[in-house]
C-alpha positions as a LaTeX table, in Angstrom:
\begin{tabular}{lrrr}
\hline
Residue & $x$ (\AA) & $y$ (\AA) & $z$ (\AA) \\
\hline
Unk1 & $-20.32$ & $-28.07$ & 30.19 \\
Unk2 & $-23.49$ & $-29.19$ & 30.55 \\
Unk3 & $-26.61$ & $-28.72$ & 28.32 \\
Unk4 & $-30.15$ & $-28.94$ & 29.48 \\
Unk5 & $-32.55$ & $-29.41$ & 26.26 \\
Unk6 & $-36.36$ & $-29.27$ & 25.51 \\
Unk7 & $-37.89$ & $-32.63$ & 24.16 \\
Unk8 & $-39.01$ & $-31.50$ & 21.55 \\
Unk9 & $-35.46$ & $-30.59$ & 20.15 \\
Unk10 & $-34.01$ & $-34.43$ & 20.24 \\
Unk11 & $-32.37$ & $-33.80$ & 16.36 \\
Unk12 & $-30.51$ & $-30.99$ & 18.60 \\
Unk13 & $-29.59$ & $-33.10$ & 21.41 \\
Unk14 & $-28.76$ & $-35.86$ & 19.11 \\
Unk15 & $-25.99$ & $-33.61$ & 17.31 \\
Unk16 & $-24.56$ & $-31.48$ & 20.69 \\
Unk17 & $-23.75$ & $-35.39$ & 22.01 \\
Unk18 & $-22.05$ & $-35.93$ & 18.87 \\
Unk19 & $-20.01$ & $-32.99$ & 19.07 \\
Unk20 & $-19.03$ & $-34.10$ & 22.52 \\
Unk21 & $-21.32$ & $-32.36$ & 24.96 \\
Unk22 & $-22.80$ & $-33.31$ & 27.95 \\
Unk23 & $-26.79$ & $-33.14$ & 27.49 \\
Unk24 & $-29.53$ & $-33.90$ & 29.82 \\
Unk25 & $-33.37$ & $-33.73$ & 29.21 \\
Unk26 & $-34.71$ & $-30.08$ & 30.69 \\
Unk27 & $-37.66$ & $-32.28$ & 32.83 \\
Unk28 & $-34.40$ & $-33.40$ & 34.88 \\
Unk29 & $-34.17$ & $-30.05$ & 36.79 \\
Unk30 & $-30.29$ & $-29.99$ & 37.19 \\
Unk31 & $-27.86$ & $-26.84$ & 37.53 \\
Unk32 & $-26.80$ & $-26.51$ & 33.55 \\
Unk33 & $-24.56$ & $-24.20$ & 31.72 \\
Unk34 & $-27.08$ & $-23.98$ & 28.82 \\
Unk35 & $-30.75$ & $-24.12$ & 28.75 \\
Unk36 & $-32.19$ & $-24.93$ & 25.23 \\
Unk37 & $-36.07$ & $-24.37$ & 25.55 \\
Unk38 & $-38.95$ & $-24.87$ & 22.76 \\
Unk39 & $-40.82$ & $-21.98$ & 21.72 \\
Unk40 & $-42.78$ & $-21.06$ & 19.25 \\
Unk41 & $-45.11$ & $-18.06$ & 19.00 \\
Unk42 & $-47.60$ & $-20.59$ & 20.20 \\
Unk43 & $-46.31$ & $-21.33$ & 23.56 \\
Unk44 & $-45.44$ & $-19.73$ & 26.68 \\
Unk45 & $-42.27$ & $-20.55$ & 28.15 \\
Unk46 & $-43.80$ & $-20.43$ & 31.90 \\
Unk47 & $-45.59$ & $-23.03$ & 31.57 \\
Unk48 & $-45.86$ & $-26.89$ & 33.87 \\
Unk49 & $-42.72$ & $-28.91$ & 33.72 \\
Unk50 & $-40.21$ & $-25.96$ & 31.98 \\
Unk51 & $-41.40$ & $-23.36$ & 34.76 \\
Unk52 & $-40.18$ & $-25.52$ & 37.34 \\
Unk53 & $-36.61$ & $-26.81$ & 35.42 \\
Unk54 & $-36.00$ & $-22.91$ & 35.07 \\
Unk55 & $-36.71$ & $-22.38$ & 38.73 \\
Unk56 & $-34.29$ & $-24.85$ & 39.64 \\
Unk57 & $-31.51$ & $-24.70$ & 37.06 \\
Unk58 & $-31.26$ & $-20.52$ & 37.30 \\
Unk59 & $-30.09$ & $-18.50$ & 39.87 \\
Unk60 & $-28.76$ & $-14.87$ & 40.55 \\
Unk61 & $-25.06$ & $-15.95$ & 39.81 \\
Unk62 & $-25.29$ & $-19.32$ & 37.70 \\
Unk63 & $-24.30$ & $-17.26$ & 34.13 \\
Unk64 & $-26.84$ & $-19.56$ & 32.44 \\
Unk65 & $-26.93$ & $-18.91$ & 28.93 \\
Unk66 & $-30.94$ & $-19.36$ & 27.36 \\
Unk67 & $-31.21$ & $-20.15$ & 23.73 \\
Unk68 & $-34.62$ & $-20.55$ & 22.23 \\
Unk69 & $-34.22$ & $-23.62$ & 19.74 \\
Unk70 & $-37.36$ & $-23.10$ & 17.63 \\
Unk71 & $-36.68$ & $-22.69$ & 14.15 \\
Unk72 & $-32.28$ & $-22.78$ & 14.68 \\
Unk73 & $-29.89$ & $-25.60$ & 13.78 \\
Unk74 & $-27.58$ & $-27.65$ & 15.26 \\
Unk75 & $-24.82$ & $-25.25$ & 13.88 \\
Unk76 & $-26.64$ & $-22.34$ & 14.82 \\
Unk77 & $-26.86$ & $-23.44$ & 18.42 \\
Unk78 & $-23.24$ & $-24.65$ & 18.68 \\
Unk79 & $-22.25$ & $-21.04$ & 17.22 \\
Unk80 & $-24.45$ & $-19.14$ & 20.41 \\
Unk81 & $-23.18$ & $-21.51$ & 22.53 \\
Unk82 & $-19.45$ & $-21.25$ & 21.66 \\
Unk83 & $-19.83$ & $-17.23$ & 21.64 \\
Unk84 & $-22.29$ & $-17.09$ & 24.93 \\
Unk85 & $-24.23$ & $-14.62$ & 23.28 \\
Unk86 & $-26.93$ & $-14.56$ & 20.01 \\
Unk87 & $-25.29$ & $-11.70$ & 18.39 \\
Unk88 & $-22.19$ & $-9.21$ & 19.27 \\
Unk89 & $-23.36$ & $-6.53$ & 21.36 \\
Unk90 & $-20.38$ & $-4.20$ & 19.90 \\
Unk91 & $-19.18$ & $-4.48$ & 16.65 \\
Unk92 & $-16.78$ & $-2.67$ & 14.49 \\
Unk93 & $-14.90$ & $-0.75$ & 17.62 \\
Unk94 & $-11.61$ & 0.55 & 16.61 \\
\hline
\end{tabular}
């Protein structure tokens, strides 16, 4: 698996390569599995450098999962990225 990550989340990046996962910088524009961007209510995801590495790293059929990393920890992250979703979509089905 591999793990594309925002600069501004290095404490983030620092841990996932800890834990064993593969993690490049998002300004590298490769194909990823995961996509952790920056934002805050500040900032809009569409812009520069992190428009372009989600042009290139996305496509119709890559299953890319996107996880904001503003304001989540390391075991947050590692907990959306082990279930491939934020939250169950269904819960309690008998």
């Amino acid at each position: 698996m591999i793990i594309a990550i925002d600069e501004n989340l290095h404490h983030i990046k620092t841990g996932l390569q800890q834990l064993g996962y593969s993690v490049v910088d998002l300004k590298e524009n490769q194909l990823t599995d995961v996509i952790i961007y920056y934002r805050d209510s500040q900032s809009n995801i569409f812009e520069g450098n992190l428009h372009n590495s989600f042009l290139s790293g996305l496509g119709a059929e890559s299953g890319t999962l996107l996880i904001n990393g503003y304001g989540k920890t390391l075991e947050e992250i590692q907990e959306i990225i082990k279930n491939r979703s934020y939250s169950p979509l269904f819960t309690n089905l008998e």
